[in-house]
TIMI-187905 format. One record per residue (C-alpha): x, y, z; residue number from 1. Coordinates in pm, 1 decimal, m for minus. Each point is the difference from the previous one (the first is absolute). Layout:
BEGIN
SITE     east    north       up resi
SITE        X        Y        Z  NUM
...
! end
This chain:
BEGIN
SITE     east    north       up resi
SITE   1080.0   2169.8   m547.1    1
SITE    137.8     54.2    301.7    2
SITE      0.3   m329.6    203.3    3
SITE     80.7    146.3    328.1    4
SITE   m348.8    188.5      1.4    5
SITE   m192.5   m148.8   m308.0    6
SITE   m407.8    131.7     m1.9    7
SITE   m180.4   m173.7    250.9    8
SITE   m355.1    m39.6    166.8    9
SITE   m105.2     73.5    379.5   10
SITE   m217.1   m349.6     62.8   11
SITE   m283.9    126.1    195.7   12
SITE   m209.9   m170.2    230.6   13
SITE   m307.2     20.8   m201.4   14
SITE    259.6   m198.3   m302.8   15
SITE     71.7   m242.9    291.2   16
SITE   m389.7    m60.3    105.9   17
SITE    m98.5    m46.8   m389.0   18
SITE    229.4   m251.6    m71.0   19
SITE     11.7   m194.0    277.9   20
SITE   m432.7    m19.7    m62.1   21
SITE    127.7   m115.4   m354.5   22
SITE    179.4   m292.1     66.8   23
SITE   m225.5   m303.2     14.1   24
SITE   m111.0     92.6   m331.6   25
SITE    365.1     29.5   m157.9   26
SITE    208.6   m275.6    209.6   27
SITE    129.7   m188.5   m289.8   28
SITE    147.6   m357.1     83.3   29
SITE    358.1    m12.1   m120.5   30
SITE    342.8     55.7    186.6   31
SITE    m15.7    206.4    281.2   32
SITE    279.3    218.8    107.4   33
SITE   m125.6    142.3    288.3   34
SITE   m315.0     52.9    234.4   35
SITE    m29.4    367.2   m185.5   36
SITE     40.0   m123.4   m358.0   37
SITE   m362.7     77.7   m100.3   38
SITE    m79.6    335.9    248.0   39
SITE    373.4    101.7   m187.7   40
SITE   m121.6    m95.3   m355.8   41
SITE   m314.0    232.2     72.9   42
SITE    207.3    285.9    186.5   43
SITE    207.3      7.3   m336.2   44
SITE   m318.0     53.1   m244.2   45
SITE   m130.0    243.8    213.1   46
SITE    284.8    193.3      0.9   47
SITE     47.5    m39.6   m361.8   48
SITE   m328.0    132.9    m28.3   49
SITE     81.7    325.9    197.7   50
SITE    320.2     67.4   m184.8   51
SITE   m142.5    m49.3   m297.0   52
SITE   m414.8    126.7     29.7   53
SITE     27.5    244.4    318.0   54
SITE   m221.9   m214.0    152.3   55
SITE     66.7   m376.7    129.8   56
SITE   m357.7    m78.1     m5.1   57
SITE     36.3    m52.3   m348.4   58
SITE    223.2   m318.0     22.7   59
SITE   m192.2   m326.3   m152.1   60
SITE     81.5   m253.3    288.3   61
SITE   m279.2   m271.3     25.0   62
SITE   m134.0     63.5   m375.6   63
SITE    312.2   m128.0   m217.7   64
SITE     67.7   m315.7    186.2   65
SITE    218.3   m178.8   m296.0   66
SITE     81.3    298.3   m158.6   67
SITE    237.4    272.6      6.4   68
SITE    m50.4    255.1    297.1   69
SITE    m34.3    321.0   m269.5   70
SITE    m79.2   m128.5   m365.7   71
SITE    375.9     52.0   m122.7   72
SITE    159.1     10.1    327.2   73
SITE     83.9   m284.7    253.1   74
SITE     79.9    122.9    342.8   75
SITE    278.6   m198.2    205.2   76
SITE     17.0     60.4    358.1   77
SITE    259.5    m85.6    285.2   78
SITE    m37.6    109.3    372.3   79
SITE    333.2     14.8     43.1   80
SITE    276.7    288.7    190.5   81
SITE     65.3    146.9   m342.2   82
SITE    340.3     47.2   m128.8   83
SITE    175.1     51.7   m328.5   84
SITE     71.3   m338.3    m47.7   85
SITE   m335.6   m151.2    m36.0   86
SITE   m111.8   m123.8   m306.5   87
SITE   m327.1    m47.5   m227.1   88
SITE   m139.6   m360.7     31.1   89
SITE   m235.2   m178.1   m232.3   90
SITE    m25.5   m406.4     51.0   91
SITE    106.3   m164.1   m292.6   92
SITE   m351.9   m139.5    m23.5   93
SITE   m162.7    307.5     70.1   94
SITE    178.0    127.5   m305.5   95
SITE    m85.9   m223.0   m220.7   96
SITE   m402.5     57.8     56.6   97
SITE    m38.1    299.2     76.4   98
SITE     95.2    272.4   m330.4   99
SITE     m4.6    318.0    168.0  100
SITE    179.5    292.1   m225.1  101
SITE    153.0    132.8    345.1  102
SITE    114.2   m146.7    346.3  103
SITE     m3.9    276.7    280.4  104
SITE    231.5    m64.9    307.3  105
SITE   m108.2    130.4    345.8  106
SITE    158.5    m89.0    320.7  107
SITE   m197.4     88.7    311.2  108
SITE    217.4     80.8    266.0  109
SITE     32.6   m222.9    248.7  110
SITE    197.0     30.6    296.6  111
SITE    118.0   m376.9    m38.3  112
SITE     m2.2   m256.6   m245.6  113
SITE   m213.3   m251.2    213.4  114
SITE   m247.6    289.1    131.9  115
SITE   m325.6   m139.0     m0.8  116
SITE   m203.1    361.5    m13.1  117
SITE    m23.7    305.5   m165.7  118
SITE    m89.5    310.2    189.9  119
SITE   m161.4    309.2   m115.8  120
SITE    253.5    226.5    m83.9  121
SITE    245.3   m223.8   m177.7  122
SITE    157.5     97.3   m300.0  123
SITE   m125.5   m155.0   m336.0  124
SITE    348.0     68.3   m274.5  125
SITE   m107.0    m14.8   m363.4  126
SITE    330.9   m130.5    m95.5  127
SITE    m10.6     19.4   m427.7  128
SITE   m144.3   m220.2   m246.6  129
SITE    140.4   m221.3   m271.6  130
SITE   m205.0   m141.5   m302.8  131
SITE    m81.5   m335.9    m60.0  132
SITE    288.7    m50.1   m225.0  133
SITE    228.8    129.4    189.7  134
SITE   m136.0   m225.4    314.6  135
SITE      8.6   m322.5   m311.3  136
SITE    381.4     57.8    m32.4  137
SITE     80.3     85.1    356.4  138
SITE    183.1   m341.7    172.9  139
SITE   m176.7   m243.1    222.7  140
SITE    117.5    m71.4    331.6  141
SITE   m170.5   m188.4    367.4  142
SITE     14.9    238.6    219.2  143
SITE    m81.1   m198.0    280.7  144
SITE   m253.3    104.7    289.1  145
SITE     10.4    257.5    225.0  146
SITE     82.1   m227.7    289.2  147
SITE    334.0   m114.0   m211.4  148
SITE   m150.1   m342.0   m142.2  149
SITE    m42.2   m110.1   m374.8  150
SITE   m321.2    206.2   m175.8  151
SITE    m21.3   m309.3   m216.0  152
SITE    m58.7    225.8   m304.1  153
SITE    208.3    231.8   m223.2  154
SITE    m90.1    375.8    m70.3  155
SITE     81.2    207.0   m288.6  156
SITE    184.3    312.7    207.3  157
SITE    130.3    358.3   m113.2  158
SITE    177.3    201.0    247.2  159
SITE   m235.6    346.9    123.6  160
SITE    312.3    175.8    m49.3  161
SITE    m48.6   m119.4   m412.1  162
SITE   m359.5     74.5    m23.3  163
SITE   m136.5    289.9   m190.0  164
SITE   m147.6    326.9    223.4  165
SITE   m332.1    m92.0    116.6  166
SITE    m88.2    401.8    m97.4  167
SITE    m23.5   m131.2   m384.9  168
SITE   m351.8   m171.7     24.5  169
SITE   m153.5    310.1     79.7  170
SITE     85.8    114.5   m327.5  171
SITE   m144.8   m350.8   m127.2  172
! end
């Protein structure tokens, strides 16, 4: 793959509207990151969807809560200015409940690590995936907040640069 240009999605406004309507039934209570966490977690499955389907509308997002975003797959967004250095997180705890078969990386491209919106027209990467046993073996560090303070939890993490091409699940 080709990290300077790796496949991406267009987030349209009509993506934006949908999952911002979403969100009070799939906030989840746990560690928050940002304001955009959940609006990015949705962005990410939608996008999946449309790489994947043709057609974002078929994401599950508000009928899975607990379970993995696409059967086998578990999606892992960051709104984040992407870069080759980035890396596939999982929490540690995260992990160890959830058994997907894949973790899918997207980074939705932010112009700043603290932005607090996403606008239509932003770029949605589809970085690579890695298995779940590759993810079980990867190392565990805290990465800290985005605002430069202790996370107070540890993630499992895999540089983008070492995940597989995201072009392969088609061909699942």
């Amino acid at each position: 793959m080709n990290l300077l240009k790796p496949p991406h999605i267009l987030i349209s406004q009509e993506m934006l509207d949908e999952a911002v309507r979403l969100i009070p039934q799939t906030k989840v209570e746990r560690t928050v990151a940002s304001k955009i966490d959940t609006l990015t977690g949705h962005l990410g499955e939608f996008a999946f969807a449309q790489f994947m389907f043709s057609d974002w509308r078929k994401n599950l997002v508000g009928k899975n809560k607990g379970e993995n975003d696409f059967g086998d797959f578990e999606i892992k967004t960051s709104a984040f200015p992407f870069n080759s250095k980035l890396n596939l997180l999982v929490r540690e705890d995260y992990a160890r409940k959830r058994k997907p078969k894949f973790y899918v990386q997207l980074i939705i491209d932010v112009p700043s690590q603290l932005a607090d919106s996403i606008t239509a027209g932003t770029r949605a990467y589809l970085c690579g995936y890695a298995t779940a046993e590759e993810l079980d073996k990867a190392p565990l560090k805290d990465f800290g907040s985005k605002t430069g303070t202790v996370g107070g939890y540890r993630c499992h993490f895999i540089p983008i640069t070492q995940l597989k091409p995201i072009e392969e699940l088609r061909n699942m």
